[in-house]
PDB file of N, CA, C and O in Angstrom:
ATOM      1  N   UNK A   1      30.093 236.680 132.464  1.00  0.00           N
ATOM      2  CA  UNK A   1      31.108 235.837 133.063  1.00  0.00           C
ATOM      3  C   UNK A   1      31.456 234.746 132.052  1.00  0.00           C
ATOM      4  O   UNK A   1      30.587 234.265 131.325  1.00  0.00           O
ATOM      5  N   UNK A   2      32.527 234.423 132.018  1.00  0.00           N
ATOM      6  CA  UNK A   2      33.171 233.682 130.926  1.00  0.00           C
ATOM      7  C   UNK A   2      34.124 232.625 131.765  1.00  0.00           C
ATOM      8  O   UNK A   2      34.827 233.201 132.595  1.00  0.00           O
ATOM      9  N   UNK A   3      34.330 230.802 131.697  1.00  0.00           N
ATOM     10  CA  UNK A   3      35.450 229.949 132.311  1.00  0.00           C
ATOM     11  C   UNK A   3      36.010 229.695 131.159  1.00  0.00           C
ATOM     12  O   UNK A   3      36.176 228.519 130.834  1.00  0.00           O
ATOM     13  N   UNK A   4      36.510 230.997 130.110  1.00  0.00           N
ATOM     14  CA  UNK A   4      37.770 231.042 129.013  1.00  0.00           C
ATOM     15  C   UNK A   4      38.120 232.201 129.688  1.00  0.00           C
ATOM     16  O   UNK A   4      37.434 233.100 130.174  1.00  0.00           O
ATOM     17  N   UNK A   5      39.772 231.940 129.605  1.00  0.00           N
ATOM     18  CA  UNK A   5      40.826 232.983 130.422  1.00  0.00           C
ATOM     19  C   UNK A   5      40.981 233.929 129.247  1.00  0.00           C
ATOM     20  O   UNK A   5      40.825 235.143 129.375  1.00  0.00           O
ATOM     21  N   UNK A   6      41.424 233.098 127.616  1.00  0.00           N
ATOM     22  CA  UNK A   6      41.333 233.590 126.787  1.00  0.00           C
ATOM     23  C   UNK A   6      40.415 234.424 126.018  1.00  0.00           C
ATOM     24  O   UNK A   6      40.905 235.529 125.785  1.00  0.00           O
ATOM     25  N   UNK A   7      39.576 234.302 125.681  1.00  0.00           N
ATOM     26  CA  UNK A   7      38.222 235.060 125.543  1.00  0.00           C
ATOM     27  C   UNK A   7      37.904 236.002 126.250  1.00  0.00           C
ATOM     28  O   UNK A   7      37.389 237.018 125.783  1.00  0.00           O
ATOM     29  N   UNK A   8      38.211 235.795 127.787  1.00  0.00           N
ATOM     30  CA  UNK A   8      37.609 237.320 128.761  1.00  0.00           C
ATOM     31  C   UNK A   8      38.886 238.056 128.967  1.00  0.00           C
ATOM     32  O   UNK A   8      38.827 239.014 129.737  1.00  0.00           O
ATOM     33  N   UNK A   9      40.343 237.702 128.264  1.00  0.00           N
ATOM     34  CA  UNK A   9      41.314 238.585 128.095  1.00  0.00           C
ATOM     35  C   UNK A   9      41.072 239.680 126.709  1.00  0.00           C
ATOM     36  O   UNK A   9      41.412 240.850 126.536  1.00  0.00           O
ATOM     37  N   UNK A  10      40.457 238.867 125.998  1.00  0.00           N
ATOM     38  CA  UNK A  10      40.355 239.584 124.282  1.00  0.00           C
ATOM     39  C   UNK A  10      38.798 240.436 124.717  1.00  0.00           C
ATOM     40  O   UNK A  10      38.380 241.083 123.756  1.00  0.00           O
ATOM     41  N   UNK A  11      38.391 240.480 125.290  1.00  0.00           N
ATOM     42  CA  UNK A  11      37.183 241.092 125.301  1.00  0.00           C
ATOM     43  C   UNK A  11      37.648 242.453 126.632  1.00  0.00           C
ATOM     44  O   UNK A  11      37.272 243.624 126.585  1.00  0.00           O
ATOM     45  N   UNK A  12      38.216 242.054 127.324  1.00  0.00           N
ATOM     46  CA  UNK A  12      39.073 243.178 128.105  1.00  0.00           C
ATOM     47  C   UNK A  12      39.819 244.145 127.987  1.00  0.00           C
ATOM     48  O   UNK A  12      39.868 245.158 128.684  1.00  0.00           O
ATOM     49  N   UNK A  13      40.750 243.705 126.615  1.00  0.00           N
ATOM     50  CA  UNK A  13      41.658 244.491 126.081  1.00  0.00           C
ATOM     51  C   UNK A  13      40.649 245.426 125.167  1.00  0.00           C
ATOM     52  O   UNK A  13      40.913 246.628 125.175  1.00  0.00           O
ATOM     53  N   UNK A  14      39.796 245.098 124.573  1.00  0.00           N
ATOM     54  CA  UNK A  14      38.787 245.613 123.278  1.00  0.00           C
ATOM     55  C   UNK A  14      38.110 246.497 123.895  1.00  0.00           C
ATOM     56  O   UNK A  14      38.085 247.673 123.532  1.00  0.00           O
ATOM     57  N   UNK A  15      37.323 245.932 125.148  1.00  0.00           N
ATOM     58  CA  UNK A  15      36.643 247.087 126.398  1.00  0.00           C
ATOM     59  C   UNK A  15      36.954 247.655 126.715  1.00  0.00           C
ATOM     60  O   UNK A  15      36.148 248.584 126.763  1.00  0.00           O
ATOM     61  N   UNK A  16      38.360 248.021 127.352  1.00  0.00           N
ATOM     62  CA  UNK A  16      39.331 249.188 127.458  1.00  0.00           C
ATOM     63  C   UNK A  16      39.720 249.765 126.362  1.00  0.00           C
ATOM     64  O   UNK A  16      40.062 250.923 126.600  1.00  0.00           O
ATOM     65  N   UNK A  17      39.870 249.345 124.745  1.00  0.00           N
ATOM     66  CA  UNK A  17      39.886 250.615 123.907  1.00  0.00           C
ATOM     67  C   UNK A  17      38.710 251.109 123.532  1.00  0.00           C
ATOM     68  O   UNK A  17      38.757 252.271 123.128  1.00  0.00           O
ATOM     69  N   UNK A  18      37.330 250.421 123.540  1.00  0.00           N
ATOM     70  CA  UNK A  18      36.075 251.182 122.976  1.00  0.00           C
ATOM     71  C   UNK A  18      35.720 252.096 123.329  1.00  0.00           C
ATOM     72  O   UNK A  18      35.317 253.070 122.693  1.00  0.00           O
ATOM     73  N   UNK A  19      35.913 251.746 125.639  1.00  0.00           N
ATOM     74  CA  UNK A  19      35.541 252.765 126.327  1.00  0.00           C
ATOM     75  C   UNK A  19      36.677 253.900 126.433  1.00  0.00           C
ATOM     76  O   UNK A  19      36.390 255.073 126.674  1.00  0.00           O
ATOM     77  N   UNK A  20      38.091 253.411 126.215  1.00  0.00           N
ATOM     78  CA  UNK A  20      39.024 254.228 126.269  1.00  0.00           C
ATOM     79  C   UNK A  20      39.326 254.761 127.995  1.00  0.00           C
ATOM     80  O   UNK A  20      39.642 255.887 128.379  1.00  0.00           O
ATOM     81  N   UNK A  21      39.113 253.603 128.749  1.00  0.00           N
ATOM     82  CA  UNK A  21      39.034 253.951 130.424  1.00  0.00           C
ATOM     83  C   UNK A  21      39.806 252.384 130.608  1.00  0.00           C
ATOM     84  O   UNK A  21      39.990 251.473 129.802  1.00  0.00           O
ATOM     85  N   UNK A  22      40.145 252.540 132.024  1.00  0.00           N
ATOM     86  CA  UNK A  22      40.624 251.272 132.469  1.00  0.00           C
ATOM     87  C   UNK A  22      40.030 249.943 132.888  1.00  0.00           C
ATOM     88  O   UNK A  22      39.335 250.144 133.884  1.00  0.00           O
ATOM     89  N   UNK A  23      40.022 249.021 132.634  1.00  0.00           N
ATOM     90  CA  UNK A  23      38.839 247.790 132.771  1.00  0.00           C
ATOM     91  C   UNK A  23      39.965 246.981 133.844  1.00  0.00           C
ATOM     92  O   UNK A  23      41.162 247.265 133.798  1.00  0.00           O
ATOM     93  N   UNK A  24      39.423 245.949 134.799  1.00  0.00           N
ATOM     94  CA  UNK A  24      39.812 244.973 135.692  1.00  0.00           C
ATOM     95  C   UNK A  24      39.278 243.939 134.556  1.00  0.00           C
ATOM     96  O   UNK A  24      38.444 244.283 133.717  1.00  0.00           O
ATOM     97  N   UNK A  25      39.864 242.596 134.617  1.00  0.00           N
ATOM     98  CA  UNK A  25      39.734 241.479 134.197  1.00  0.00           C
ATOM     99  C   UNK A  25      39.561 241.078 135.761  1.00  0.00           C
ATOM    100  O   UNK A  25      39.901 241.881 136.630  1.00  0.00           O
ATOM    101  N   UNK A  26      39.108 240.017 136.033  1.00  0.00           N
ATOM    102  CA  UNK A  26      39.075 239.466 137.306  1.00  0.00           C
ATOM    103  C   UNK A  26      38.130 238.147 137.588  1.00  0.00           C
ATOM    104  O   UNK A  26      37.153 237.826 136.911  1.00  0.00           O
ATOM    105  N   UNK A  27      38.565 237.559 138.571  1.00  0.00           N
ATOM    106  CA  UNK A  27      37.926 235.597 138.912  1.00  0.00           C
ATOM    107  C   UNK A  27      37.468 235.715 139.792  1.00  0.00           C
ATOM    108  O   UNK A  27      38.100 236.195 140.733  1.00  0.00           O
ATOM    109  N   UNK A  28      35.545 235.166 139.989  1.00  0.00           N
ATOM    110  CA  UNK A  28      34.969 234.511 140.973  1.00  0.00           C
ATOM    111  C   UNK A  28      34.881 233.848 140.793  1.00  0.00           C
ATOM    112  O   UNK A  28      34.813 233.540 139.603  1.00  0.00           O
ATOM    113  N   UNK A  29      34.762 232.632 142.104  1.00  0.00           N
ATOM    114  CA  UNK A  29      34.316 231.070 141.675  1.00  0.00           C
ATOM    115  C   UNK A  29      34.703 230.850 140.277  1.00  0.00           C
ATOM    116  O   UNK A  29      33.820 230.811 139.421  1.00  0.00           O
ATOM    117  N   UNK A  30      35.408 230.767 140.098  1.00  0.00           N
ATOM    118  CA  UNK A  30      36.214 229.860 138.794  1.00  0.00           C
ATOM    119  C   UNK A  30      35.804 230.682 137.471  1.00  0.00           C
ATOM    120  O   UNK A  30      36.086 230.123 136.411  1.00  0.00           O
ATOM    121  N   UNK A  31      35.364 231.561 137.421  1.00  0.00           N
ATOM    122  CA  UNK A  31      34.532 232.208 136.006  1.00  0.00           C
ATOM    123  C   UNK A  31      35.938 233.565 136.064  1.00  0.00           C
ATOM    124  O   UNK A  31      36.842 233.688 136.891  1.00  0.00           O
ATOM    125  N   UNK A  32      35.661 234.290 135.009  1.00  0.00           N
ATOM    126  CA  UNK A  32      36.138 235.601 134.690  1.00  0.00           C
ATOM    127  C   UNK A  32      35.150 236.485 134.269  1.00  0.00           C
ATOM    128  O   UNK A  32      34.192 236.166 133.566  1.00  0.00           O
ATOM    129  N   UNK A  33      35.356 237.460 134.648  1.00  0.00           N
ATOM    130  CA  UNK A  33      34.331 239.182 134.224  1.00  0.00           C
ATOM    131  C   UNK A  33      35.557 239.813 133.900  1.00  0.00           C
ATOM    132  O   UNK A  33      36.685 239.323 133.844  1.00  0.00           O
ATOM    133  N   UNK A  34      35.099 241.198 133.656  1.00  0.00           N
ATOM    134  CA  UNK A  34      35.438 242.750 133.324  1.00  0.00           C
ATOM    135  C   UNK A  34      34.383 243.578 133.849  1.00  0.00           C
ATOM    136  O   UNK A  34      33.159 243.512 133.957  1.00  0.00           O
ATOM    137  N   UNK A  35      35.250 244.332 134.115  1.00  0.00           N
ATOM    138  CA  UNK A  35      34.084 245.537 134.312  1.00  0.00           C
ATOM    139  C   UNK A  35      35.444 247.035 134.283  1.00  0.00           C
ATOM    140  O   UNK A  35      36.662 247.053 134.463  1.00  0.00           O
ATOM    141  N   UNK A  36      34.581 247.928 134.014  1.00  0.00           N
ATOM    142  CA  UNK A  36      35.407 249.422 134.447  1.00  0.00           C
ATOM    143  C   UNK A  36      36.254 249.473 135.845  1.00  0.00           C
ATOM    144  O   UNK A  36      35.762 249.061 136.896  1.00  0.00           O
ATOM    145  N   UNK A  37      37.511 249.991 135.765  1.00  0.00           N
ATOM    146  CA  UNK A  37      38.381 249.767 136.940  1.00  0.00           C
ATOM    147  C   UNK A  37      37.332 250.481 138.024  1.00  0.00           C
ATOM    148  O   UNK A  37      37.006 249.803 138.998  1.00  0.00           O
ATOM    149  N   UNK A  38      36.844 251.701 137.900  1.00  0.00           N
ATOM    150  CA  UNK A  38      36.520 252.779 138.708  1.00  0.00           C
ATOM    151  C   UNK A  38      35.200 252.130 139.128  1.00  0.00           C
ATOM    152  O   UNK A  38      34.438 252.657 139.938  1.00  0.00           O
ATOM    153  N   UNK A  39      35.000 251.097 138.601  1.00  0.00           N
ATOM    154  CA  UNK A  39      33.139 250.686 138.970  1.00  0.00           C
ATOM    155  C   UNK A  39      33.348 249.561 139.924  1.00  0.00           C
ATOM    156  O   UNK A  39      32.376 249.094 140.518  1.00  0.00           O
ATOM    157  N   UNK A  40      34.874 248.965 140.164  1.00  0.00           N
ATOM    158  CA  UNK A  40      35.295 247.398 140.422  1.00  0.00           C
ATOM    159  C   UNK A  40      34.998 247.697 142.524  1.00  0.00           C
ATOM    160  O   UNK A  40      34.525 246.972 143.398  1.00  0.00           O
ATOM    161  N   UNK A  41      35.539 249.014 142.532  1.00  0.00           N
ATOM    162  CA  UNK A  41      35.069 249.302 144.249  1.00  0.00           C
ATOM    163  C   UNK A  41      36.746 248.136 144.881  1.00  0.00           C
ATOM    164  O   UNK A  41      37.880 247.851 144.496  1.00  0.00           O
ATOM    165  N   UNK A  42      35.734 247.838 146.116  1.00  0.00           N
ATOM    166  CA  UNK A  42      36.455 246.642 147.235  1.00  0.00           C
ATOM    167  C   UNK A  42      35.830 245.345 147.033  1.00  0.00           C
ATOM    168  O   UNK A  42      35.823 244.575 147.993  1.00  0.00           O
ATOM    169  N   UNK A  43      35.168 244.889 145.653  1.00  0.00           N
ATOM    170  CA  UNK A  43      34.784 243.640 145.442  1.00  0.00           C
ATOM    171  C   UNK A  43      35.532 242.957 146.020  1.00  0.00           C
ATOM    172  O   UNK A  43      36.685 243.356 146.186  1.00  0.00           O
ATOM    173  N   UNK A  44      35.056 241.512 146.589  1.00  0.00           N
ATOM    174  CA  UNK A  44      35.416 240.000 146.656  1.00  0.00           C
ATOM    175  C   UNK A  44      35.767 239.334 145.711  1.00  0.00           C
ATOM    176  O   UNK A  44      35.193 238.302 145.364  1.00  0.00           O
ATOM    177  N   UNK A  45      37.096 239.988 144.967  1.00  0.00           N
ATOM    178  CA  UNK A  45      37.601 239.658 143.551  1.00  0.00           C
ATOM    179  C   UNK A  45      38.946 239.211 143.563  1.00  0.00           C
ATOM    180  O   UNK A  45      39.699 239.724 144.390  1.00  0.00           O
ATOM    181  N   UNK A  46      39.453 238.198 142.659  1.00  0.00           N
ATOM    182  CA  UNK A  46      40.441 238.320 142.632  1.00  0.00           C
ATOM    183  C   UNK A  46      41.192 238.639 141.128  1.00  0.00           C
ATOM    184  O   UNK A  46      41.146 238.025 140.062  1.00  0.00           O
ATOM    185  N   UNK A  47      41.768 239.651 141.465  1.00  0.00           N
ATOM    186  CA  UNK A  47      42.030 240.607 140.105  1.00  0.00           C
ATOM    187  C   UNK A  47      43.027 240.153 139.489  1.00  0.00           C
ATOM    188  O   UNK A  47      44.096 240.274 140.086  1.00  0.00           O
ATOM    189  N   UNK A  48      43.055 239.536 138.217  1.00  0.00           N
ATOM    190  CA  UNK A  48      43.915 239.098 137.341  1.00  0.00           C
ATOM    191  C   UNK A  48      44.680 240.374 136.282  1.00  0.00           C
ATOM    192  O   UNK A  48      45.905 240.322 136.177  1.00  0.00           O
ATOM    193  N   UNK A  49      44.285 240.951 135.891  1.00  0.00           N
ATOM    194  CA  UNK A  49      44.696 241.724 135.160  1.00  0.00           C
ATOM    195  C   UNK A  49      44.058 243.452 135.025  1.00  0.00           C
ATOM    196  O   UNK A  49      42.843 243.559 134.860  1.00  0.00           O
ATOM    197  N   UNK A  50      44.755 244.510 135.086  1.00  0.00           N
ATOM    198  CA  UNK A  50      44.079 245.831 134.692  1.00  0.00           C
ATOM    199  C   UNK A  50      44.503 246.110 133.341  1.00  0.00           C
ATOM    200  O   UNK A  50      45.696 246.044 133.043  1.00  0.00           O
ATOM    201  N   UNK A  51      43.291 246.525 132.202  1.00  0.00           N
ATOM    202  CA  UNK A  51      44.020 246.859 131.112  1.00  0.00           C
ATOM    203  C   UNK A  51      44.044 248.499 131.405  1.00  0.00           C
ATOM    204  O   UNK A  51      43.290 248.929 132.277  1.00  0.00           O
ATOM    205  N   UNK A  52      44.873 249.373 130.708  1.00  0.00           N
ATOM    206  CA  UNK A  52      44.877 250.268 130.602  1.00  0.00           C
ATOM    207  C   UNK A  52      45.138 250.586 128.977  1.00  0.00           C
ATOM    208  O   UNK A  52      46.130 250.118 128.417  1.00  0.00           O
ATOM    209  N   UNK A  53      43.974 251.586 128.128  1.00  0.00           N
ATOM    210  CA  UNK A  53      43.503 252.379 126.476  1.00  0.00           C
ATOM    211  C   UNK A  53      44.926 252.443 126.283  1.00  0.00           C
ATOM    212  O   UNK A  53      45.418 251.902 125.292  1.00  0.00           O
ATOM    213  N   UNK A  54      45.825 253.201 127.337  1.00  0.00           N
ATOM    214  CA  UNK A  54      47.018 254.037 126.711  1.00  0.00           C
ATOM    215  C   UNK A  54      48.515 253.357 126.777  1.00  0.00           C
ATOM    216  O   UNK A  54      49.649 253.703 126.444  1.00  0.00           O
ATOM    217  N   UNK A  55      47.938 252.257 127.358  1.00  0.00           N
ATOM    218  CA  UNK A  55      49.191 251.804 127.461  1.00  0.00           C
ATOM    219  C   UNK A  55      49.431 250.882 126.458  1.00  0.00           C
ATOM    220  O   UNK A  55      48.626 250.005 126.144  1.00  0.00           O
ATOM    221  N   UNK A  56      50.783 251.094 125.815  1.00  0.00           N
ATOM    222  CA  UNK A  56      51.002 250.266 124.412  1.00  0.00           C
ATOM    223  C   UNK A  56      51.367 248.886 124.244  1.00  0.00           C
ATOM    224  O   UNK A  56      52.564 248.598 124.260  1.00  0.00           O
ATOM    225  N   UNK A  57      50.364 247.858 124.061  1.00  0.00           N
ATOM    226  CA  UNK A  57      51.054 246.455 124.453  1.00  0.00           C
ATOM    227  C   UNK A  57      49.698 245.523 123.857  1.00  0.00           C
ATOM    228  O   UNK A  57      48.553 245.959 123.744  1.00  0.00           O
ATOM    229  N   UNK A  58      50.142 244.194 123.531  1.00  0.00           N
ATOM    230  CA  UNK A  58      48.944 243.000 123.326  1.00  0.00           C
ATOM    231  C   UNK A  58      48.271 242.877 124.863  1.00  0.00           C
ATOM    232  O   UNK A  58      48.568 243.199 126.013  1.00  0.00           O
ATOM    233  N   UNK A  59      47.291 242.276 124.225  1.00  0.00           N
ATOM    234  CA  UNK A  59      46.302 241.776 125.532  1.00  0.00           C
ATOM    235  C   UNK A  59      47.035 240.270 126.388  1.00  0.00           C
ATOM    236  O   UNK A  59      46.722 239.694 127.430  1.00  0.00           O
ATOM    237  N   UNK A  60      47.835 240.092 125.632  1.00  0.00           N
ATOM    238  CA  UNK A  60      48.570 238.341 126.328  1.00  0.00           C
ATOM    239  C   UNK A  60      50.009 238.870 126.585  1.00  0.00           C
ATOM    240  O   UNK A  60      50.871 238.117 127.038  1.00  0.00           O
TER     241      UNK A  60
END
């Protein structure tokens, strides 16, 4: 968990190309995670961003 928006965006975008799968960026209590879209379930999340490997674009 990271309270840089920036930092847990650049580490999101990078996690989705290493694993080459889709990652959630997302906020509890004031912090940010990632995790694998398919692992994220019906968490108590509020989801800021999905990266997706294939889709062609910056992380910002």
């Amino acid at each position: 968990m990271s309270h840089d928006l920036s930092l847990a965006q650049n580490h999101a975008f990078n996690l989705s190309r290493t694993l080459m799968v889709p990652v959630t960026l997302f906020a509890v209590n004031g912090e940010f995670g990632v995790m694998p879209s398919d692992e994220l379930d019906d968490a108590d999340v509020e989801v800021i961003h999905e990266y997706d490997p294939y889709q062609v674009g910056s992380a910002h």
